[in-house]
N, C-alpha and C positions, 0 to 999 in steps of 0.2 A: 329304054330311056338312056338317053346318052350323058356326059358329062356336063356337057353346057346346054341342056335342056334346064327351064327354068318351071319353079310351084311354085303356087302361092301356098304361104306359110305366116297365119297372121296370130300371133301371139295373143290368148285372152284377152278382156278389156276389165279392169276392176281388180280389188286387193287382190296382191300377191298374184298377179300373172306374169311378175319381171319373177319374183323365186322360182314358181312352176316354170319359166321355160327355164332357167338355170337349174335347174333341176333334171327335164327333162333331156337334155343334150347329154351330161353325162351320161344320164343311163338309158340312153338312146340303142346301144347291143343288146340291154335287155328285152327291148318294147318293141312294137309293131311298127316303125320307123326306121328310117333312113339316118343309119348309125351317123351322121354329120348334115347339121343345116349351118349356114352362115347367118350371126346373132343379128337379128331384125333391131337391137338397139343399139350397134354398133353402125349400120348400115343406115341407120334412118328411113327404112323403108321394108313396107309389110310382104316386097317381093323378094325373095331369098333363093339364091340356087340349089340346086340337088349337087350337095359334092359324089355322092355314091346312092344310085339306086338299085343297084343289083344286090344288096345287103338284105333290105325289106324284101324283094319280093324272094330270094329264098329264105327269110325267115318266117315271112308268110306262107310259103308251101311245103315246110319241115315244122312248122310252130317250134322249133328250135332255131336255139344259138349257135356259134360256134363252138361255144364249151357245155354245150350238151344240154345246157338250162334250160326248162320251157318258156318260151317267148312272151310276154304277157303285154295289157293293156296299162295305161301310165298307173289311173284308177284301182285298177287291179296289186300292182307293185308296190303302192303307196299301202294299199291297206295290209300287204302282206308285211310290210316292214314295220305298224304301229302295235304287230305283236309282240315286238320287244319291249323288254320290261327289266325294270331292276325292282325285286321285290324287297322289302322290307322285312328279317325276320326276327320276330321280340319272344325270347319261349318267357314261360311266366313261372319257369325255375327260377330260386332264388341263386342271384351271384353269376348267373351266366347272360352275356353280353349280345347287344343286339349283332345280327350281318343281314350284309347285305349279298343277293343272290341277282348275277346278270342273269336274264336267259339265254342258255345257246344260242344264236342264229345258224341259219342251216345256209348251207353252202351258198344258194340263192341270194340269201338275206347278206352275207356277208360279202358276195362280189359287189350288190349295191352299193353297202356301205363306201367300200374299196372304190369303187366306182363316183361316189361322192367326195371322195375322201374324207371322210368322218368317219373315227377311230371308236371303238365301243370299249370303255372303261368300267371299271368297277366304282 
């Protein structure tokens, strides 16, 4: 597939398909895609080019990235990242204060982040 080889690329229809595909573009090196599409609401049209196809298909036949992470499906990414959590901890000794605990994210979890740009605070 060449540069100016053209897909169809047609963004969900229904709540939040404009955030899922802004979503999806950045983290487009992690997933099973074509590390760059051109934004179908910037364009006003559901036909969109292939900037780089050579990305997918060897992440496709490596199920790696380039930085070594397993390659994954959008689905798949999203639920790996809703296991972050800031836990709540209250002990029920007297005089000692509640905290709060982030959970690590693992390398993965935090190039998405990075990748999103959204910053993980306490």
């Amino acid at each position: 597939m060449n540069q100016n080889q053209v897909r169809t690329k047609q963004p969900e229809d229904g709540n939040g398909s404009k955030i899922r595909w802004d979503m999806r573009s950045p983290l487009a090196p992690l997933l099973f895609e074509d590390d760059e599409w051109l934004d179908p609401w910037e364009s006003g049209s559901v036909i969109v080019q292939v900037l780089s196809a050579t990305p997918a298909k060897r992440k496709a036949s490596t199920k790696r990235t380039l930085e070594k992470f397993p390659v994954q499906s959008f689905r798949t990414l999203v639920t790996n990242l809703s296991t972050i959590a800031k836990n709540r901890v209250q002990p029920k000794l007297a005089g000692v204060s509640v905290s709060f605990h982030l959970r690590t994210p693992t390398p993965l979890q935090q190039k998405a982040f990075d990748l999103l740009a959204v910053p993980l605070t306490f």
